[in-house]
C-alpha positions as CSV (number, residue, x, y, z in Angstrom):
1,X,85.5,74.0,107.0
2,X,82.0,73.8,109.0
3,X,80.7,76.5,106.9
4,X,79.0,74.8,103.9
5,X,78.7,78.3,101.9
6,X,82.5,79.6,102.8
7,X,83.1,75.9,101.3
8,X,81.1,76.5,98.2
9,X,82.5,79.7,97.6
10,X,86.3,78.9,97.9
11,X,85.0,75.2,95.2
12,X,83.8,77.2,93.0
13,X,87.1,79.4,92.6
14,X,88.8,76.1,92.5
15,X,86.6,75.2,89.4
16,X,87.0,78.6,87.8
17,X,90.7,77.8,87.7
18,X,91.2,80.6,90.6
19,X,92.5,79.0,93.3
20,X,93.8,81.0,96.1
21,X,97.5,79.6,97.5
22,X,97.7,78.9,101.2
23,X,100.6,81.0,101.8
24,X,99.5,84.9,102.0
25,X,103.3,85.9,101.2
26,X,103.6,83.9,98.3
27,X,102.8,87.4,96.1
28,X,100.0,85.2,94.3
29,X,96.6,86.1,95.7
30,X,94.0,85.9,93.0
31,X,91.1,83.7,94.2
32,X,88.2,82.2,96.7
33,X,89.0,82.2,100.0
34,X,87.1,82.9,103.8
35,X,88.3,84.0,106.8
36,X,86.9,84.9,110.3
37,X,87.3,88.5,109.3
38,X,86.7,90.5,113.0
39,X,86.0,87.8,115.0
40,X,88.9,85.6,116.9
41,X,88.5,81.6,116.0
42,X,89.3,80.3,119.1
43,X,87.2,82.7,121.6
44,X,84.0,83.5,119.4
45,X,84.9,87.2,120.1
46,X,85.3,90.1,118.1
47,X,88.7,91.0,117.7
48,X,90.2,94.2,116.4
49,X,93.8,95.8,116.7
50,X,93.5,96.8,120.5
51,X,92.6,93.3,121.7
52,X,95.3,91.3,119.3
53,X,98.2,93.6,119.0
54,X,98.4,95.8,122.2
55,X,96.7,93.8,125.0
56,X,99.0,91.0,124.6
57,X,102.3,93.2,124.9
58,X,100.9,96.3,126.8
59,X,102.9,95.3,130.3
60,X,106.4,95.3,128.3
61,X,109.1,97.5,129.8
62,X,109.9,99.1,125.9
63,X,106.5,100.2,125.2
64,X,104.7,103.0,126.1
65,X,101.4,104.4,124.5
66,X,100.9,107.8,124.4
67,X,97.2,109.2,123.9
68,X,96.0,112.4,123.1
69,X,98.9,113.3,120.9
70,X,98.8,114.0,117.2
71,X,101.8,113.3,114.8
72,X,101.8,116.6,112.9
73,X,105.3,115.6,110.4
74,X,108.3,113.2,110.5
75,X,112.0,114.4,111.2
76,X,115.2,113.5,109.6
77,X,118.5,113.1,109.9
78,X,119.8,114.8,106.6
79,X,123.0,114.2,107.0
80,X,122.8,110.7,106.5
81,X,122.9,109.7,103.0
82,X,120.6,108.6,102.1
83,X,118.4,110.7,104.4
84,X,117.2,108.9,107.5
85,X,113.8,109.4,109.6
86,X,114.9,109.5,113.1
87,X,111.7,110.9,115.2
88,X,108.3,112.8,115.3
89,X,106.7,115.9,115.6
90,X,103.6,115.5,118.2
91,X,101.1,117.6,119.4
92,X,99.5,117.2,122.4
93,X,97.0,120.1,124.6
94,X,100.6,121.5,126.3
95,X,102.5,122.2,123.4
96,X,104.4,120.2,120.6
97,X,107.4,117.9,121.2
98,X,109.8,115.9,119.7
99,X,110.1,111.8,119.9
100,X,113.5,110.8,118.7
101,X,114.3,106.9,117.4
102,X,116.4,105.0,118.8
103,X,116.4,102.3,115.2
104,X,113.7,103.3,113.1
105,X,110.2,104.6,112.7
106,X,107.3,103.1,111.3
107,X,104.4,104.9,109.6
108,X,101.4,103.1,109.6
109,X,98.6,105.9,109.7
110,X,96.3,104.3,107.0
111,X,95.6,104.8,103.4
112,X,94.8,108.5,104.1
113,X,97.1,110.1,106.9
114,X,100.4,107.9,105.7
115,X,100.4,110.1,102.6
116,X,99.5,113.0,104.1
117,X,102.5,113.0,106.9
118,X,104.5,112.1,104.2
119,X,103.7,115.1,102.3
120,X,103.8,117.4,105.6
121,X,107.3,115.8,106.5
122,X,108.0,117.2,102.7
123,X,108.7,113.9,100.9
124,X,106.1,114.3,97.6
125,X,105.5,116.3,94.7
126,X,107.7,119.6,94.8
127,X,104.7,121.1,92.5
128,X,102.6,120.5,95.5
129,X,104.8,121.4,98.5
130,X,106.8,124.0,97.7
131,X,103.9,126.7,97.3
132,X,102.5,125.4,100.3
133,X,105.7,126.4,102.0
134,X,106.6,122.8,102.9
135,X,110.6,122.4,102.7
136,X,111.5,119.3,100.4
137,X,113.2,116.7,101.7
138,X,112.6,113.9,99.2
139,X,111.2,114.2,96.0
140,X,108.8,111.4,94.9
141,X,105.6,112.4,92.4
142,X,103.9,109.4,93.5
143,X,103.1,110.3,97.3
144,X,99.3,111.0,97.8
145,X,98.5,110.0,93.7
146,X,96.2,107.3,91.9
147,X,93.6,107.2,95.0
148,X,90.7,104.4,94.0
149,X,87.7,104.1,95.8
150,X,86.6,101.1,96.7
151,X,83.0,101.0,94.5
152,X,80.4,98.3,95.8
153,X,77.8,96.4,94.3
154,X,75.4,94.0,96.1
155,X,73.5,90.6,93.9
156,X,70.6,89.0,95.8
157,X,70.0,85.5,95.3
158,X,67.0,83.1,96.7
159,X,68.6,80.7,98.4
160,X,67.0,77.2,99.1
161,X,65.4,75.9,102.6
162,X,68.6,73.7,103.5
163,X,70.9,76.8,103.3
164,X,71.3,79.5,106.3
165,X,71.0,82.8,105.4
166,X,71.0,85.9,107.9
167,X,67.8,86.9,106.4
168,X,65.7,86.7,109.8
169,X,68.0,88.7,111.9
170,X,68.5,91.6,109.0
171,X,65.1,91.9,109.6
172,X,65.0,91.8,113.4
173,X,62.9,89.3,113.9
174,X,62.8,88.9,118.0
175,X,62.8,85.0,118.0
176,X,65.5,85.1,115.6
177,X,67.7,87.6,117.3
178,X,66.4,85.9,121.0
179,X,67.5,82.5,119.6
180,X,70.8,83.6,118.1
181,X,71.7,85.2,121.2
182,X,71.3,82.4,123.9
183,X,73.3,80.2,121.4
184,X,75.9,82.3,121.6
185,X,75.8,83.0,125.5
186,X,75.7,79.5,126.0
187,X,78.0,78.0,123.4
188,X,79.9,80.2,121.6
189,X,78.0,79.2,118.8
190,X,75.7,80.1,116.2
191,X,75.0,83.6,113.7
192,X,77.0,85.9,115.8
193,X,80.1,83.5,116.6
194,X,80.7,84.7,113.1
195,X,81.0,87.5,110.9
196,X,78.1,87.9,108.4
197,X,80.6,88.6,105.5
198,X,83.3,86.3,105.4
199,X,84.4,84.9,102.2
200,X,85.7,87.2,99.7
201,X,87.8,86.8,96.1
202,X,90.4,88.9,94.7
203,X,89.8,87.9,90.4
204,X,92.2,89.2,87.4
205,X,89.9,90.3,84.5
206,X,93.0,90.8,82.1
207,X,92.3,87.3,80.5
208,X,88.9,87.9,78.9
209,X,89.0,91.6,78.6
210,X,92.6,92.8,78.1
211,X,92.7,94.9,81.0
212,X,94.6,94.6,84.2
213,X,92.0,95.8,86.3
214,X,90.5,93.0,89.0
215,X,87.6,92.3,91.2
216,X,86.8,92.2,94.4
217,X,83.6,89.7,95.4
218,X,82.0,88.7,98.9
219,X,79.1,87.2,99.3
220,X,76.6,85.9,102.5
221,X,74.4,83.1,100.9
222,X,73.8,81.4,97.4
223,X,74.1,78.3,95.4
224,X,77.0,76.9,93.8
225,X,75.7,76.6,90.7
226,X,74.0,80.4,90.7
227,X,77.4,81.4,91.8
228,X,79.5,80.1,89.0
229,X,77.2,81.7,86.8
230,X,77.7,85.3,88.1
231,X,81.0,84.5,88.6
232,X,81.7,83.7,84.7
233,X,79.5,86.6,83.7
234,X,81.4,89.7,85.6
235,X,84.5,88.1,84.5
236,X,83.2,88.6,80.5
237,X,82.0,92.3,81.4
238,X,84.4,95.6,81.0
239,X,86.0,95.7,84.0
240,X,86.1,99.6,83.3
241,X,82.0,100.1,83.1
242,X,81.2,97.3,85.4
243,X,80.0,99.4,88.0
């Protein structure tokens, strides 16, 4: 790990007892860790779902992307038992139509629009759907409950002359920016190879408080030291009026 502050962060986990395994499936993922976040390790550039999950297969014979069309519910075949989803409602500007499934289909519409086409395919709270006029096809009280935001706060810290911080380009500074930029263009290297947030911790606070709740830290640039401090202190504070 080139990164001496990604290194520093994921130590001082390590000391704190919350070490992070290396095996994301392993269903135990309290602690330090970094990762390259957006941007792809190998070509320095940013990567998101279009560039790593559809450019690589988009010439295959079994897949075609339709855009412009909305989803509006989910079928099913009800006389299945249990009930099986076997296609979708779309709308696009000439009309509606319906995509039947050959095996399966797969909801992934994010935190927000996987409830709610769950909810307008009438699998939720019959309390909820029925006066809406939305026919029930599964019951389940849990569909589109318990939403958390995701509540952020930021510590500053003065870091010393040895450590890199991002502080010149947050403020714009041309030579900072100029500099940055050619190392990049040249070498794939330098501030914006990277992602300026990349190390992150997922902490249990049950031990010292009794509750179940846990914490979510990511920091840019401090000291280890500073860091083990702040570290020990939010894990003593109420995880319930910590913010």
């Amino acid at each position: 790990m080139k990164d001496s502050l990604g290194k520093t962060w994921v130590d001082t986990f390590r000391t704190l007892k919350f070490s992070l395994t290396e095996d994301t499936f392993s269903r135990r993922t309290t602690g330090g860790f970094s990762n390259p976040t957006t941007v792809d390790v190998g070509t320095k550039e940013r990567s998101y779902s279009g560039s790593s999950y559809f450019a690589p297969v988009q010439n295959r014979p079994n897949l075609h992307l339709l855009t412009g069309a909305l989803v509006e519910k989910i079928t099913f075949n009800d006389t299945c038992d249990p009930i099986l989803a076997d296609g979708v409602v779309i709308a696009k500007d000439d009309g509606t139509e319906i995509l039947r499934a050959k095996k399966e289909v797969i909801l992934a519409a994010g935190t927000f629009n996987s409830s709610k086409l769950l909810e307008l395919s009438g699998i939720g709270n019959p309390t909820i759907l029925r006066p809406l006029g939305i026919n029930v096809v599964i019951e389940n009280n849990n569909i589109g409950e318990d939403l958390q935001d995701h509540p952020m706060t930021g510590i500053s810290f003065e870091a010393t002359d040895d450590v890199k911080t991002l502080d010149d380009l947050a403020r714009q500074d041309p030579q900072a920016v100029k500099a940055a930029m050619e190392s990049y263009q040249s070498s794939k290297s330098g501030p914006f190879s990277g992602s300026s947030i990349n190390s992150f911790a997922f902490t249990a606070f049950c031990k010292n408080t009794g509750h179940g709740a846990s914490g979510n830290f990511f920091f840019c640039a401090t000291t280890r030291n500073r860091l083990i401090s702040v570290i020990e202190y939010i894990a003593t504070v109420d995880p319930l009026n910590s913010y």
